[in-house]
N, C-alpha and C positions, 0 to 999 in steps of 0.2 A: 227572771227579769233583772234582778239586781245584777247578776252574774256577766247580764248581755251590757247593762248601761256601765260598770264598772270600769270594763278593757278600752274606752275611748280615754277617759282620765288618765291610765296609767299612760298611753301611749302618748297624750300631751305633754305630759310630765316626763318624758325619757326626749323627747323632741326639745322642752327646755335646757334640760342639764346639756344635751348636744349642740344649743346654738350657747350657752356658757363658755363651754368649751374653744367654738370657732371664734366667739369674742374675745377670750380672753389670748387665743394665739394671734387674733388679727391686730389685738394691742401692743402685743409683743415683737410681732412686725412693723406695724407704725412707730413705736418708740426706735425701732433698730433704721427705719428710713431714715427718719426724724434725727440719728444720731448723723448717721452719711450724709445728710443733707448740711444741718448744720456747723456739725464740727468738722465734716470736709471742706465745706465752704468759707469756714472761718480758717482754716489752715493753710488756703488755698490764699485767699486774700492776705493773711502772717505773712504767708513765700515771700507772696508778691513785694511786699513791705521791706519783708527784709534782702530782696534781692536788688532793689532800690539802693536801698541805703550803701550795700556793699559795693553795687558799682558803683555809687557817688564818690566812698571811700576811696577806692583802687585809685580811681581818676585822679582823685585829692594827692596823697600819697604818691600816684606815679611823676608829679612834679619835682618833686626831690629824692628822687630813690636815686638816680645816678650820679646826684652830686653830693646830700647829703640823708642816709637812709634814716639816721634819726628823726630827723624833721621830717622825712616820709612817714616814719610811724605816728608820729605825734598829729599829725593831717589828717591820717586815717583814719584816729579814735576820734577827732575831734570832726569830722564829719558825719560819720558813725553816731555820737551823742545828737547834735543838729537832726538826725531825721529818725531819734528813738531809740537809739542803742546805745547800751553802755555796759564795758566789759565787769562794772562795779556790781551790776547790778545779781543778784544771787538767781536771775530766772531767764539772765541772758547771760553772752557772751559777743565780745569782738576779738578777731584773732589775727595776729598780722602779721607774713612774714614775710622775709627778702632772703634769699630769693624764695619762689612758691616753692609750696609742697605737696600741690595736687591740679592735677589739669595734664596739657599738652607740655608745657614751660617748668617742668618742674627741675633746679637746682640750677637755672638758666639766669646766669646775671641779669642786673637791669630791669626785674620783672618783678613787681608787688602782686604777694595775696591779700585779700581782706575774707576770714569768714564772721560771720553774722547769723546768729544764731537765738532761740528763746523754748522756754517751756513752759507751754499755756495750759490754764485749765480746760475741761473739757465741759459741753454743754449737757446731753446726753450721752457722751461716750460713758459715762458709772454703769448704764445698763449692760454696758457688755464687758464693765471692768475696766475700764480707761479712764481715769482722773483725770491723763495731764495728757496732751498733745504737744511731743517736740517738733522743731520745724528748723530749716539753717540753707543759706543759703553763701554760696562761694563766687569771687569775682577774682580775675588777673587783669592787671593792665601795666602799660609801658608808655614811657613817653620821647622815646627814640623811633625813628624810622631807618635809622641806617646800621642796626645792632647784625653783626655777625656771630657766629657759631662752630669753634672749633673744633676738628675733628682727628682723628688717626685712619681710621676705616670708614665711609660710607657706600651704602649700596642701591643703588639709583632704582631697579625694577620696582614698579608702585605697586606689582598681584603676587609674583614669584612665591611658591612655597617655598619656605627659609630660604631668604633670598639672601642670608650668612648663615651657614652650615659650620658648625664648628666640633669637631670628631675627635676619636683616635686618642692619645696618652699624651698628648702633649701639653706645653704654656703658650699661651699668645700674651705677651704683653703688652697692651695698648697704652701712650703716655697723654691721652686724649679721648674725647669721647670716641666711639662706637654706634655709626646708627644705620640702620633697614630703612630703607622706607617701602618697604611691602607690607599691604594691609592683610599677604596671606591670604586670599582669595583664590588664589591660584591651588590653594588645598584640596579644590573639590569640596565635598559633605565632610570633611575631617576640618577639624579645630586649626581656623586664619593664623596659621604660624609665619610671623616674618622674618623671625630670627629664633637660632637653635642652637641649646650645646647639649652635646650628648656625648657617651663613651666615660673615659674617666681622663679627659681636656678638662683646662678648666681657661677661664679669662680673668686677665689681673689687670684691670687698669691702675694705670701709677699715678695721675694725678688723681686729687687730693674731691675734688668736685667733679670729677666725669662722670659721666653716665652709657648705660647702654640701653640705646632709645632703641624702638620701633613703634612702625606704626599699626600693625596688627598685636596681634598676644608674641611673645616669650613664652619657648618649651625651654624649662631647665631640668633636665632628665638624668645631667652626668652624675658618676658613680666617682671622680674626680673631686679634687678639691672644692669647697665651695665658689661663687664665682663674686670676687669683691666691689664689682662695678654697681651702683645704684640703678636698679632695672627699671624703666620706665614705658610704659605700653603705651597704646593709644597718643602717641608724638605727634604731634609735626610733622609733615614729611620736608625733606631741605631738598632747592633747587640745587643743580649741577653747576657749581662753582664756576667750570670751565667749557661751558655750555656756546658761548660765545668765542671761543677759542678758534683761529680760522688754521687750516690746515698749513703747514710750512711747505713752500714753493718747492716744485722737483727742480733737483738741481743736477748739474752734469755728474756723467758718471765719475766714482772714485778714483781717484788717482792710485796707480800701480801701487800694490802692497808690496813692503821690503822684508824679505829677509834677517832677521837680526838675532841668527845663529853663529856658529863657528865652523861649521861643515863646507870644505872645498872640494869641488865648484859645489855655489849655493844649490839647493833643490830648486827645481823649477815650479814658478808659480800653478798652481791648480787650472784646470780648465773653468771657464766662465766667472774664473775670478780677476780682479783691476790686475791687470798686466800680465795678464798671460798671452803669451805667444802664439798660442795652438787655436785655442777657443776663445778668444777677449769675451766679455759681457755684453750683452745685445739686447738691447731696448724691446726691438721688435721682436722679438725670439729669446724670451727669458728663459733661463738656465739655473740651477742650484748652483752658487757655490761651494763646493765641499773641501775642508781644508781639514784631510790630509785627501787627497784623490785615491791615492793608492799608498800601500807602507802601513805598518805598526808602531815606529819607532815614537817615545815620547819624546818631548824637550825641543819640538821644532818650531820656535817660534815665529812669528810673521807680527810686522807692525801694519796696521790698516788705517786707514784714511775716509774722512768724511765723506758723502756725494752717495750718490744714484748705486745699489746694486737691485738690478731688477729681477733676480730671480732670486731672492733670499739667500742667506749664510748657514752655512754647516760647520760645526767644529766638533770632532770628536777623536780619540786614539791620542789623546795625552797633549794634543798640539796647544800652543798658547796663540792668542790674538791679543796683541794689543792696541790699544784704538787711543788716535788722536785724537783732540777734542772737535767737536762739531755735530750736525745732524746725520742719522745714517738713515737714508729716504732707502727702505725696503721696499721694492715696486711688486712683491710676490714671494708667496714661497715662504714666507715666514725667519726665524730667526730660531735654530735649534744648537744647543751648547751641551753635550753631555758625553758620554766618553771618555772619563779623566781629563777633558780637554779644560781650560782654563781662561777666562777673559779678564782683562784690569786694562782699565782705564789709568792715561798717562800724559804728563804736559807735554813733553819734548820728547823726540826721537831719543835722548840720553837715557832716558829714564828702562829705554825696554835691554834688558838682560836675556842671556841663553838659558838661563836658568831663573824660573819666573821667579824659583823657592828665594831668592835671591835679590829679585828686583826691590827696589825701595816703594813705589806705589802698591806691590801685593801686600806689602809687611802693616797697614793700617789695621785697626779693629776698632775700628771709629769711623761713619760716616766723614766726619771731617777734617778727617788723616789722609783722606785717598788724594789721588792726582787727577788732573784734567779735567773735563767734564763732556758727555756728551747727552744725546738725545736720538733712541732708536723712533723712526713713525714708519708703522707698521701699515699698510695699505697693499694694495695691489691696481697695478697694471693693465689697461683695456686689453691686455693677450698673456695676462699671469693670474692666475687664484689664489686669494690672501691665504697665509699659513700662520699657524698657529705660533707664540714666542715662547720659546721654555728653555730656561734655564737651569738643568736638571742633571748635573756633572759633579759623580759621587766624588771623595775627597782631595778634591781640584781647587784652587783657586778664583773666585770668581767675585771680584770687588770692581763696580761701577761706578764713578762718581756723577751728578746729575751738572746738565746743562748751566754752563755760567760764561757769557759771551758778555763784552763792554754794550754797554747801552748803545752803544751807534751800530752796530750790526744788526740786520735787519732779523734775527734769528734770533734774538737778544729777549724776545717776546714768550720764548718757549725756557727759560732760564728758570731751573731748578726742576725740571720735567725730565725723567730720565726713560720713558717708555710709555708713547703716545698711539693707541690703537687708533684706526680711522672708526667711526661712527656707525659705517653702516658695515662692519668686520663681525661676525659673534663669535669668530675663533677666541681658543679658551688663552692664557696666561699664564704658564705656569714656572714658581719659582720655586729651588730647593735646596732647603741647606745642603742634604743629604751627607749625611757623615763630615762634611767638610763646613767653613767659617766664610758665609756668604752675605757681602752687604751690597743694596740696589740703593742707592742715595734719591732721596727729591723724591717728586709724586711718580706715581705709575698712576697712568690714566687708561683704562678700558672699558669705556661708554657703555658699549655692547655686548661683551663679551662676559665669558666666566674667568675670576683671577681665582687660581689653584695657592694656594701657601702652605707649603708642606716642612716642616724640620727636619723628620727622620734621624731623628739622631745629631741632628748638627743643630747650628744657629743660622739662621735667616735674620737679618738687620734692615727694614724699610724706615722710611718716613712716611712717608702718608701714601693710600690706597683707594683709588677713587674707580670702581667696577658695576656693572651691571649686577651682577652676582658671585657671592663667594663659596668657595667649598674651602674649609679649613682643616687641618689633617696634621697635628702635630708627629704621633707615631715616636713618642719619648723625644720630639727635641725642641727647640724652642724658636718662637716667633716673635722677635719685639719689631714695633710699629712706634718709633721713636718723636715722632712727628717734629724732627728739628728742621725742618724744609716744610712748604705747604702751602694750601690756599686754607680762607675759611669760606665757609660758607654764608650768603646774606641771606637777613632774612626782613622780612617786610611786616611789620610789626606796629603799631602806635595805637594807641587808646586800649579798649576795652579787646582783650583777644579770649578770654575763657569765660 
């Protein structure tokens, strides 16, 4: 009997210690809700407080950041104090800089941060070892609406994977910022690269505050020099400067190209080029010009004239082109320069020589040493297909100075633009030093298209580069992007932007 009433006791008593047990973990649980509930809740309401305070500051501070940034600073803390914050204080902080140095705006004039920050005790966080709870919150503001943004490079595609590719052994040197505005989406399931250097290129921006924005991530992969530009991801993206830019009127065809050799009797103009004999240019029935047609001989040079060539230009086999100042309306066909062949821009008939090695406009190695100015706009013809522009004429001559007409001429509006692709063109762009000392003055604009910028051994000299997409391909020579010509960029900016 004892034996049989004993076993219910015990098993009462093994049932106790087991709800012991589930109490003592369900305590362990409630205290741990208990800490989520409340000290995330309290942390949460901090934020808030302090996110308050920090845009109040920004706003305060962005009244005087573009006139006087001290008095910016001194608005900030003193707004900052006004709603609980004070940088004195040993369990907070206020932090303020001009320009920011985190967000979309960072090293971007004109733009105040304020951060706001504190380190609270905890309520029940001790139970899982958390004393102190920190919390911070960051504000940018500005108090401009008309602030611009200046560049060397930018690249228009908002998805492109690396939509600036930058390769191969070479330097790009940019005297300005550098920006993508591709968020990399176009990567597929691989990591939103909008911008890229790889190989062992490196990028050196020269001034002193540029940056290299984008708006997806930065892959910096090169085996190259480090790259000196302050990297900034997640940007801004910048509208198209010259988005509103209307296309320049077709104008009559070129006037006959001259001769400005020593060879008698001169050679005869090329078939479907300005003044030829045999095949003139034909609107309706576009044709390539090819300058040499036929022959090997280098040193043949031809002076060319603004106006209408509707089937695009050829130059290759050493020949030189020199070009007067004006618009060159390519109606097709594109514009192909390689071959030893040679092109410079020139003011006056004077200026071109039988020997270009010779002429005074080839002899610049400065943008603004060169002679003349023109402007290639690259399109096509209701009965011609747009062709690609490449300037790709290994150690030749090839120095362009950009568009510069008096303000009363109606074409006065494309000034400083040295190579204007049409919009709806995606042909590619491609320029090369290649062995040789190659300068393109003013903006090269290609909306749609890919700009190629290759060294190879030589120097390539732009000013500003305004493209769809980049491939960049030093190959040991170098690329400076001088940006002494240019637009900037607006941007639409006032009050609280981060």
């Amino acid at each position: 009997m004892s034996s049989t009433t004993s076993r219910p006791r015990i098993g009462r008593s093994g049932e106790r210690g087991q709800v012991l047990v589930l109490f003592a973990g369900a305590l362990v649980a409630l205290l741990l809700v208990a800490a989520l509930a409340f000290d995330v809740g309290s942390m949460l309401v901090q934020r808030r407080d302090e996110q308050n305070a920090a845009d109040a500051a920004a706003l305060a501070g962005a009244r005087f950041v573009l006139s006087d940034p001290g008095a910016a600073v001194a608005a900030a803390h003193e707004i900052a104090r006004i709603n609980g914050y004070e940088d004195s204080d040993p369990d907070e902080y206020v932090s303020v800089h001009i320009p920011a140095i985190h967000g979309r705006y960072v090293g971007f004039p004109g733009f105040i941060e304020v951060e706001v920050g504190s380190t609270r005790p905890s309520i029940f966080g001790g139970v899982i070892g958390r004393s102190t709870w920190p919390t911070g919150a960051m504000a940018v503001a500005t108090n401009d609406q008309d602030l611009t943004f200046p560049f060397s490079m930018l690249a228009l595609n908002p998805t492109a994977c690396k939509a600036i590719a930058v390769s191969g052994g070479g330097v790009v040197e940019a005297f300005e910022n550098v920006q993508s505005n591709s968020n990399g989406s176009g990567c597929g399931g691989g990591d939103p690269v909008g911008f890229s250097r790889t190989g062992g290129a490196t990028i050196s921006v020269v001034a002193p505050s540029a940056t290299c924005r984008v708006v997806g991530e930065f892959q910096d992969e090169g085996s190259g020099p480090p790259i000196n530009c302050t990297i900034v991801e997640n940007s801004f993206a910048l509208p198209d400067p010259l988005r509103n830019l209307p296309y320049p009127a077709k104008p009559a065809l070129a006037p006959p190209m001259v001769y400005a050799g020593t060879a008698t009797p001169a050679p005869p103009v090329p078939a479907h080029c300005p003044g030829s004999l045999t095949s003139p240019p034909n609107e309706l029935a576009p044709a390539l010009c090819k300058i040499p047609a036929t022959g090997s001989s280098a040193n043949v040079p031809w002076i060319l004239y603004p106006g209408l060539y509707p089937g695009g230009l050829q130059l290759d086999k050493g020949r030189t082109a020199y070009l007067m100042p004006g618009v060159y309306w390519i109606g097709g066909g594109g514009v192909d320069i390689g071959g030893g062949a040679s092109i410079v821009s020139i003011g006056t008939e004077s200026d071109a020589r039988p020997d270009v090695t010779t002429a005074p406009c080839a002899t610049g190695t400065t943008p603004d040493s060169l002679c003349g100015g023109v402007m290639f706009f690259n399109t096509k013809l209701p009965g011609a297909a747009g062709g690609p522009f490449i300037l790709n004429s290994s150690g030749a001559t090839m120095k362009i100075a950009s568009l510069d007409l008096p303000s009363g001429d109606p074409n006065a509006i494309y000034n400083q633009i040295t190579i204007f692709q049409d919009r709806t063109m995606t042909n590619p762009v491609t320029l090369n030093g290649s062995s040789s000392f190659t300068i393109v003055e003013g903006i090269v604009y290609v909306p749609a298209g890919q700009i190629k910028l290759n060294g190879n051994g030589g120097t390539l000299i732009l000013d500003q580069v305004i493209a769809d997409t980049y491939d960049i391909n030093g190959n040991g020579g170098t690329i400076k992007v001088l940006r002494g010509e240019g637009v900037d960029a607006p941007i639409v900016a006032a009050g609280l932007v981060d």
